[in-house]
C-alpha positions in Angstrom: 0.0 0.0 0.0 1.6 3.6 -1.0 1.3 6.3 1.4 -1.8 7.6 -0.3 -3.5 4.5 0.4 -4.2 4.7 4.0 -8.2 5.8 4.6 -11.2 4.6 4.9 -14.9 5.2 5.3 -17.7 3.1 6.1 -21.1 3.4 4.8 -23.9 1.7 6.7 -27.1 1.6 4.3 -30.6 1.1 5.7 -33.9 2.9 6.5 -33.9 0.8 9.4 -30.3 2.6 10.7 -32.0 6.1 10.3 -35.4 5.1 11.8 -33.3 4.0 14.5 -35.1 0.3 14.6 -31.7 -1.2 14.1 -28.5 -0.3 15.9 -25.9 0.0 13.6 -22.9 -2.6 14.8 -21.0 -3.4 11.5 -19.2 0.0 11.6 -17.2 -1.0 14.8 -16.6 -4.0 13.6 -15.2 -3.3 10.6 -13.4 -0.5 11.7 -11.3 -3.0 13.8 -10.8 -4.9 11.1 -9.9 -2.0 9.1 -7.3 -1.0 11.7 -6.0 -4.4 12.4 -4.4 -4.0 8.8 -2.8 -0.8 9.2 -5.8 1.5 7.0 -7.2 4.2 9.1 -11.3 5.2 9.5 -11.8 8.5 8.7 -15.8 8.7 8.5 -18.7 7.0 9.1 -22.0 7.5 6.8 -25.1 6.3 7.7 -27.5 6.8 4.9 -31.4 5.2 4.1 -32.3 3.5 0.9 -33.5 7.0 -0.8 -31.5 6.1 -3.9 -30.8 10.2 -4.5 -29.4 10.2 -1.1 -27.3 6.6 -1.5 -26.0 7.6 -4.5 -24.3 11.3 -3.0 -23.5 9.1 0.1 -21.9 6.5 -1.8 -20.1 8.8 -5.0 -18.9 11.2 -2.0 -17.2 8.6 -0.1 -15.5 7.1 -3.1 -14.3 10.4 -4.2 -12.8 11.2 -0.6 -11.2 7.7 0.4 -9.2 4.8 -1.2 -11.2 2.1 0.4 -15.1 2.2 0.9 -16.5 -0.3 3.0 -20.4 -0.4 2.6 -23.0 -2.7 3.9 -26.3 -3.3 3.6 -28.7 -2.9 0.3 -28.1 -6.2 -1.0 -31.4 -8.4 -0.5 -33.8 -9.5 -2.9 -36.6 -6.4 -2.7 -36.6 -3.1 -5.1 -35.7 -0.9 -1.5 -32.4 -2.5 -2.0 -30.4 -0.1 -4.0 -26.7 -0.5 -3.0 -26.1 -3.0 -7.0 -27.9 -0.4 -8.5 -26.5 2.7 -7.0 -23.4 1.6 -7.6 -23.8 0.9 -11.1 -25.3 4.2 -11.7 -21.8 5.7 -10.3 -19.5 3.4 -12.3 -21.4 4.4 -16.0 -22.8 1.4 -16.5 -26.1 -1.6 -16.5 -25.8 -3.7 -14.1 -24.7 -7.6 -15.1 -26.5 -11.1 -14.8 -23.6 -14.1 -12.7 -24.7 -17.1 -13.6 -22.9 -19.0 -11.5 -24.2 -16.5 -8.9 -27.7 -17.4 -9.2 -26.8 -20.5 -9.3 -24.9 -20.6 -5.7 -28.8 -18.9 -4.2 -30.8 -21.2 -5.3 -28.5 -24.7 -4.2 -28.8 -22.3 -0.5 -32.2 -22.3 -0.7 -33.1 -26.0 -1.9 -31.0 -27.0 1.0 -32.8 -25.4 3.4 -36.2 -26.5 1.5 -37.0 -23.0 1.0 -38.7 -21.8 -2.3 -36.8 -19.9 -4.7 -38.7 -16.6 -5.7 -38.0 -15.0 -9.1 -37.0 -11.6 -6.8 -34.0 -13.2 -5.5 -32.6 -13.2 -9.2 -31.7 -9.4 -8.5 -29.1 -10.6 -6.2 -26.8 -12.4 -8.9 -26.8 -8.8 -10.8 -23.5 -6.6 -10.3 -22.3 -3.0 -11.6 -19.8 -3.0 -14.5 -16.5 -4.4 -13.5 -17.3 -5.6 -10.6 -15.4 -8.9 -8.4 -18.0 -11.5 -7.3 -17.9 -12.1 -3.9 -19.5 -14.9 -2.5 -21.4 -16.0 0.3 -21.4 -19.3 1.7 -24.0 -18.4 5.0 -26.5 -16.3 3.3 -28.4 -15.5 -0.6 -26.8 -12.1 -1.1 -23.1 -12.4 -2.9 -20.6 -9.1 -2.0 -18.9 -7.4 -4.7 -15.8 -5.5 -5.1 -15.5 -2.5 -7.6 -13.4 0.3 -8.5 -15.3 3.4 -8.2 -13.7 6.9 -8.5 -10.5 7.0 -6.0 -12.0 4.1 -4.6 -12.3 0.5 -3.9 -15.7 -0.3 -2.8 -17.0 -3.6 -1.0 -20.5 -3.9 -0.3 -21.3 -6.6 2.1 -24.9 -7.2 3.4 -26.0 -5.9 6.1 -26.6 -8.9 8.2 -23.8 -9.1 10.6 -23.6 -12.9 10.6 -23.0 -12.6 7.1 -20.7 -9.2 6.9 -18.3 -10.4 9.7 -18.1 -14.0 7.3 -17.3 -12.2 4.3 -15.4 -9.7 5.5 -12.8 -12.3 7.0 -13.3 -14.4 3.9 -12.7 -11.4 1.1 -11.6 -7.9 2.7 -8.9 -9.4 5.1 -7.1 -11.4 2.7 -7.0 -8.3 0.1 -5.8 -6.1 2.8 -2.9 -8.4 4.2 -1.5 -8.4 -0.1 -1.7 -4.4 -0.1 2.3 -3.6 0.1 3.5 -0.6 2.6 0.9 -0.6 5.0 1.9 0.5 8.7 0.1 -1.7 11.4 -1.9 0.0 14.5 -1.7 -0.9 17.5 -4.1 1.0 20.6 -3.5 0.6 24.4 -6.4 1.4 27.1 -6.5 2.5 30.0 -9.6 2.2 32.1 -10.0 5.1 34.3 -13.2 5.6 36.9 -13.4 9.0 39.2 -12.8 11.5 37.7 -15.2 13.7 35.0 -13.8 13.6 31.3 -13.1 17.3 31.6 -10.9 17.1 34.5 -9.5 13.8 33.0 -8.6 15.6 30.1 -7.3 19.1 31.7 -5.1 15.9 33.8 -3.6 14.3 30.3 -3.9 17.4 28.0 -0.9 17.6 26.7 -1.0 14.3 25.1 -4.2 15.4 23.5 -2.9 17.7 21.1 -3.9 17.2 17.4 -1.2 15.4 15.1 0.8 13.9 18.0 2.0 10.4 17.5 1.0 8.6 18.8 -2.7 9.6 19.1 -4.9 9.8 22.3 -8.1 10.5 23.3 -11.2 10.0 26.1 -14.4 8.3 25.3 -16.7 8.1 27.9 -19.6 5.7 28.5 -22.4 5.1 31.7 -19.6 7.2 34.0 -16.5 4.8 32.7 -13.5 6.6 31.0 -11.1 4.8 28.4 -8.0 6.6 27.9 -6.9 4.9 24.0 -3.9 5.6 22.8 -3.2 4.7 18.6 0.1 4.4 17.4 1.6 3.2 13.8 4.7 1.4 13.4 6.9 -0.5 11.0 5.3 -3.6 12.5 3.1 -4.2 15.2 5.6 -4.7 17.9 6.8 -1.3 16.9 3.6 0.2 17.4 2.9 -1.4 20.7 6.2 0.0 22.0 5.0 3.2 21.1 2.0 3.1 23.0 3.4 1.5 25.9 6.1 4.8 26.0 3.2 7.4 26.0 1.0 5.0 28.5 4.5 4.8 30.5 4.0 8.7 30.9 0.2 9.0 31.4 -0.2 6.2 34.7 1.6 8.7 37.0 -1.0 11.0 36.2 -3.8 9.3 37.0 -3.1 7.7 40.9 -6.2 6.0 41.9 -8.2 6.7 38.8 -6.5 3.7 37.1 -8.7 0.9 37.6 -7.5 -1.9 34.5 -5.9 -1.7 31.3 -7.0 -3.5 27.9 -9.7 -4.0 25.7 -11.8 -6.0 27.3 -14.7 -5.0 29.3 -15.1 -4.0 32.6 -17.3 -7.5 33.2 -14.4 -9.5 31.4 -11.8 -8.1 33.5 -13.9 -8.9 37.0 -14.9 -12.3 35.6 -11.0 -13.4 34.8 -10.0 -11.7 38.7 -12.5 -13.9 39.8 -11.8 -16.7 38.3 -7.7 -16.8 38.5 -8.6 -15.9 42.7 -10.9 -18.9 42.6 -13.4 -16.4 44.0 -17.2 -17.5 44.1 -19.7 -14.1 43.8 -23.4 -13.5 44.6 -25.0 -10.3 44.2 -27.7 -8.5 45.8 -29.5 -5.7 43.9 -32.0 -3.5 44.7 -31.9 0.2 42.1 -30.0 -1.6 39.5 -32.5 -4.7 39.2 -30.1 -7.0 38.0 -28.0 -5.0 35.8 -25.0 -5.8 37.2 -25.8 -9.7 37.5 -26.7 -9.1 33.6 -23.1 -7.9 33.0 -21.4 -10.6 34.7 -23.5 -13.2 32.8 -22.6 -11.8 29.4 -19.1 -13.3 29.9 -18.5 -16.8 29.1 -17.3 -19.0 32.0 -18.7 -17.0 34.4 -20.4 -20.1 35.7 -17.2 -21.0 37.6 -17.4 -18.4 40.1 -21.0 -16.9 39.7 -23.2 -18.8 41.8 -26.5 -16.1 41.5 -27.9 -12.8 42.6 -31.1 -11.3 44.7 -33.0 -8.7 42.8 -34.4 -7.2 46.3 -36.7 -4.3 45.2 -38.9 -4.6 48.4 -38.1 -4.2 51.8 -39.9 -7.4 52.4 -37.4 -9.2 49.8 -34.4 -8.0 51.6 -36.1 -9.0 54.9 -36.9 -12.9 53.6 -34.5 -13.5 50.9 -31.2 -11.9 52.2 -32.2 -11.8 55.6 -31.8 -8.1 56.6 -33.1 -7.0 59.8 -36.2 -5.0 59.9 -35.4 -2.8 62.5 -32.4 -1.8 60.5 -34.9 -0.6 57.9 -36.9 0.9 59.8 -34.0 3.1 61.4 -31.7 3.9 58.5 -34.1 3.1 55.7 -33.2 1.0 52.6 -31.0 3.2 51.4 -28.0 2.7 53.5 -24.7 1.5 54.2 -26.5 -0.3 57.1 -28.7 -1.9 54.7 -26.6 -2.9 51.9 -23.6 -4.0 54.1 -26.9 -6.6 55.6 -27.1 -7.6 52.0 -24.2 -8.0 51.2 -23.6 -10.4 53.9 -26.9 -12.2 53.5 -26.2 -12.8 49.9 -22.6 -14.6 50.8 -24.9 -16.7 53.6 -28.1 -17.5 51.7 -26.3 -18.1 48.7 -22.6 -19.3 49.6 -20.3 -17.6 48.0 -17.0 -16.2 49.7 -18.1 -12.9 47.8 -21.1 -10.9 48.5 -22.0 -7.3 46.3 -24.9 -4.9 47.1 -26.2 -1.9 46.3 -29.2 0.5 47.3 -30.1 3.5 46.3 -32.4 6.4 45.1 -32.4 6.0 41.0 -35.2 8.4 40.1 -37.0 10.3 39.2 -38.5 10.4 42.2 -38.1 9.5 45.3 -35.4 11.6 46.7 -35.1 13.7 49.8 -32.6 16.4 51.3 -30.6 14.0 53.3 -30.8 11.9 50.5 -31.1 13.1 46.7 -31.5 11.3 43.3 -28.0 9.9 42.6 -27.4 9.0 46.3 -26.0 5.5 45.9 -24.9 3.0 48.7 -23.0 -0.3 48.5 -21.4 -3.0 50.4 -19.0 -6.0 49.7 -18.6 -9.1 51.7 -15.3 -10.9 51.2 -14.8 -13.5 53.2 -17.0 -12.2 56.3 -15.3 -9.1 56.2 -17.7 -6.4 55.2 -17.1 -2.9 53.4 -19.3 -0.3 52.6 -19.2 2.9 50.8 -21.7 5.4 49.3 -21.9 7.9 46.1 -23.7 10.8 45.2 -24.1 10.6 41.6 -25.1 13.8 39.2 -28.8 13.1 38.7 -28.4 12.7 34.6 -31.3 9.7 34.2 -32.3 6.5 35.9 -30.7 4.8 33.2 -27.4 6.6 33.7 -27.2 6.0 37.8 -28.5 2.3 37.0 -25.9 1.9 34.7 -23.1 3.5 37.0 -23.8 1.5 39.7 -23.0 -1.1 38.1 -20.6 -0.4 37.0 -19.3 1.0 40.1 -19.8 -3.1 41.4 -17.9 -4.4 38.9 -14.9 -2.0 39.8 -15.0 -3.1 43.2 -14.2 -6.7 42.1 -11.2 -5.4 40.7 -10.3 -3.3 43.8 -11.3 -5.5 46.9 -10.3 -9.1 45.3 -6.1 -9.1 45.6 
């Protein structure tokens, strides 16, 4: 690959992306791909089937970029444009594969399915274009040249994009000579707000510095990611471990991991290398948290289940919490949770315990104690800690998610 032939775009096609019925996740996906092979994102486009609108989406993204990754726009029904489109940009009909056709109706006999007379638009292809097919689904991929660019145009299904993405745009992108691998390093940070994060790290913020960093914040979590390119990837590691080298001092207690994987992934492996068992008792967040944790695979090894105790009387019968201490501090409590936390290691038998209580909104909340307040507790072993935060009031969803969030941190600080 020449130095001019380092960007990207991706274009995500689909009413159902603008309507916002569908959440968009092919972008992300490919754009790790994308960077995986040394080719930078520069935009994302997400554009409905309007064919005036695909086509200045599409002809303005292959005028910009060397590579255009598009998906979406290639089923069987006339409000799938993306053949069509493209074939109106590239000056030409579109063209009939045989073998093409073929390939869709052996998928569909072998899954006794009948073979409707629409599905022949999905053998047709603009002018020039490199048949691409697809073993797990009826809609081939094509490559073409269009403008600056080379455009693939995956469908839209993710089962299918991730297969043919691995099986077409990987291998073409591993041949393409000069291309600098990226590596990124992250650092999870929780405390502090992404201003006074950033006024903490600025001057590893500024624009063109190499390598590149920047904040992205998400539920109250912050993700310091630092991007750096290299004459190979262990040269572009080592550059992102220098500027991390630099950052850490900066940050004290903020740190709390380092990695790509998720906040749940990271508690689940502490938990698992500690031989650590975990129950969880959960009043505001109903669940949430036990939800995260489950998301992970072989979680089963150390999480043995969870309380969701929304009622006083469920904390009382299921986790065993005295009712005077409800009565005196109310549910909302360090008194409270550190009972539920300790309930949940003896009803349930784990060695860890993890609680939390607290006033979620949008009402409900009192001078002593306002939306955001936040209590918690962790039983380890019999020993019992306890802790509250005052969160700003930004949405129920928001404090729901942040106290989780703030549970799954505390794996990471109280299990050695």
């Amino acid at each position: 690959m020449s130095e001019a032939l380092r960007t990207a775009e991706i274009l995500s096609i689909g009413d159902e992306l603008i309507h916002g019925s569908n959440l968009d996740t092919n972008a992300r996906w490919l754009a790790q791909l994308l960077e995986r092979h040394g080719v930078a994102v520069v935009r994302f486009t997400v554009v409905g089937d309007d064919p005036v609108l695909l086509e200045a989406a599409m002809r303005e993204a292959c005028e910009r970029a060397d590579l255009v990754v598009a998906t979406g726009g290639l089923g069987p029904t006339l409000d799938d444009r993306t053949r069509d489109v493209a074939a109106k940009i590239a000056g030409g009909p579109l063209w009939f594969d045989a073998p093409s056709w073929q390939a869709i109706q052996d998928y569909l006999r072998a899954r006794n399915r009948p073979i409707p007379d629409s599905n022949r638009r999905q053998a047709e292809f603009p002018p020039s274009a490199v048949v691409l097919s697809n073993p797990v689904g009826t809609a081939p991929a094509f490559r073409v040249r269009i403008h600056r660019a080379e455009l693939f145009a995956f469908p839209g299904v993710p089962r299918e994009m991730k297969r043919l993405a691995e099986d077409h745009l990987a291998p073409w992108l591993a041949k393409l000579p000069g291309a600098q691998p990226i590596a990124q390093q992250c650092l999870l940070v929780l405390g502090p707000s992404e201003a006074l994060l950033g006024e903490r790290i600025e001057p590893f913020m500024v624009a063109g510095r190499e390598p590149a960093v920047g904040v992205t914040a998400s539920g109250g979590m912050l993700t310091i990611r630092i991007v750096a390119r290299g004459r190979d990837r262990a040269a572009a590691a080592a550059a992102c471990e220098d500027t991390a080298s630099q950052i850490r001092p900066l940050l004290g207690e903020w740190l709390l991991a380092e990695g790509e994987a998720t906040l749940a992934e990271l508690a689940v492996l502490r938990l698992v290398a500690r031989k650590v068992t975990v129950a969880a008792a959960e009043s505001c967040t109903a669940g949430l948290f036990s939800a995260k944790l489950a998301e992970v695979p072989g979680v089963s090894a150390v999480f043995l289940g969870s309380v969701v105790s929304y009622a006083n009387d469920v904390k009382i019968s299921a986790l065993g919490v005295d009712p005077a201490l409800l009565q005196r501090h109310g549910a909302v409590s360090e008194e409270v949770t550190a009972a539920m936390a300790r309930g949940a290691c003896e009803r349930i038998g784990a060695r860890l315990g993890l609680s939390v209580s607290g006033v979620a909104g949008p009402g409900g909340g009192t001078a002593e104690k306002p939306v955001g307040t936040i209590c918690f507790g962790l039983c380890l072993d019999g020993a019992v800690t306890t802790w509250t935060l005052r969160f700003p009031d930004l949405g129920r969803e928001f404090l729901r998610e942040r106290a989780a969030i703030e549970l799954l941190a505390a794996v990471l600080r109280h299990v050695p």
